[in-house]
C-alpha positions in Angstrom: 5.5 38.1 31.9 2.3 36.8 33.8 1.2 33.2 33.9 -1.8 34.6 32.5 0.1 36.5 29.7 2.3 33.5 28.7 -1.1 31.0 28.2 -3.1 33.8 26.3 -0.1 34.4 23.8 0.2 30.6 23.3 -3.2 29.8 23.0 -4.7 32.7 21.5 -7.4 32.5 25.0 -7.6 32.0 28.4 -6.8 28.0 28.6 -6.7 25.0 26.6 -9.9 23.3 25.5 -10.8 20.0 24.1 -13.2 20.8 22.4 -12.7 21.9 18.2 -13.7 25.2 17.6 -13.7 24.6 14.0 -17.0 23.7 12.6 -17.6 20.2 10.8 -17.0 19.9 7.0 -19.5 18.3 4.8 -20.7 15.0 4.7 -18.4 13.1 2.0 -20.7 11.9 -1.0 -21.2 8.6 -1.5 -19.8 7.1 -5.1 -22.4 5.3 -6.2 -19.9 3.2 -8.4 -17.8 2.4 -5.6 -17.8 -1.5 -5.2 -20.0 -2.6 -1.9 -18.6 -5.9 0.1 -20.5 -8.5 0.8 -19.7 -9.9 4.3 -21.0 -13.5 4.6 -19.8 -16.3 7.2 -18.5 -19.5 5.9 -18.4 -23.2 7.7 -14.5 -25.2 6.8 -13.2 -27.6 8.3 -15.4 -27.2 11.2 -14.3 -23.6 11.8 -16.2 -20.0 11.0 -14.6 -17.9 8.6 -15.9 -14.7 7.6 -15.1 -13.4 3.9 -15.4 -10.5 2.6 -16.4 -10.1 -1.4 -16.7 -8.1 -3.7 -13.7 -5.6 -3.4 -11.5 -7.0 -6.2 -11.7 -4.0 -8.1 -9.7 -2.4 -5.4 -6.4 -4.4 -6.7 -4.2 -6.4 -4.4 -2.2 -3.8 -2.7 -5.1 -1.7 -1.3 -6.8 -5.1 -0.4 -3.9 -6.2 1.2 -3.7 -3.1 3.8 -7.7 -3.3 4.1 -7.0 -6.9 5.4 -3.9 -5.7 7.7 -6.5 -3.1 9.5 -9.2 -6.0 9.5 -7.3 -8.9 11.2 -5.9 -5.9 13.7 -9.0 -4.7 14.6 -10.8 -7.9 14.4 -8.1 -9.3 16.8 -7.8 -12.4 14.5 -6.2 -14.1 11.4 -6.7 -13.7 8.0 -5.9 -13.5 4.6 -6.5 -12.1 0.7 -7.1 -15.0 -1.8 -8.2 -14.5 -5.4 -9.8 -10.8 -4.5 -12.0 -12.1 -1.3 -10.3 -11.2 2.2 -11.0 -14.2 4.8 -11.0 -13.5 8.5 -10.8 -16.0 10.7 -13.9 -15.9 13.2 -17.5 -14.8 13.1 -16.4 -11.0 12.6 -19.6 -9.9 10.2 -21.0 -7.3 13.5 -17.1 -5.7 13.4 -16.0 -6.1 10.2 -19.7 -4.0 9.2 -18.9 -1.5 11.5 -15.5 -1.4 10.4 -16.7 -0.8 6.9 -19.5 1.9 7.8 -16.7 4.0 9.8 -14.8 4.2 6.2 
């Protein structure tokens, strides 16, 4: 067999491409009674922390692992107390984006 053979019987084509050929699906649909976090920055102790509200409905698990992606992507510390997640930082401009990604 040919180079040209092997590549067209493993690819289905001529080459490889990086581009999808497979067309986008539809836009998910927005709950509108999924809970919506309030991102605010608290002053304590003389340090920034930014808290995230409003997500207790989500139960302690699930707010636990949103937390673990938080403090990794916000490259900070952090934490889950009483149903509010507190990073440690100004993080509101990520921690929106991180939420309007989701």
């Amino acid at each position: 067999m040919r180079n040209d053979e092997i590549m067209e019987k493993m690819t289905g084509g001529e080459g490889w491409s990086l581009s999808s050929d497979e067309k986008p699906g539809p836009p998910k649909k927005v709950n509108p009674q999924s809970p919506k976090p309030k991102i605010r920055v608290e002053k304590r102790a003389g340090k920034q922390v930014t808290v995230i509200a409003g997500l207790h409905t989500y139960g302690a698990e699930r707010l636990n692992a949103i937390a673990r992606e938080l403090k990794t992507t916000c490259g900070a510390g952090g934490t889950v107390k009483n149903g509010v997640i507190e990073i440690q930082g100004d993080k509101v401009v990520v921690v929106q984006a991180w939420f309007e990604k989701r």
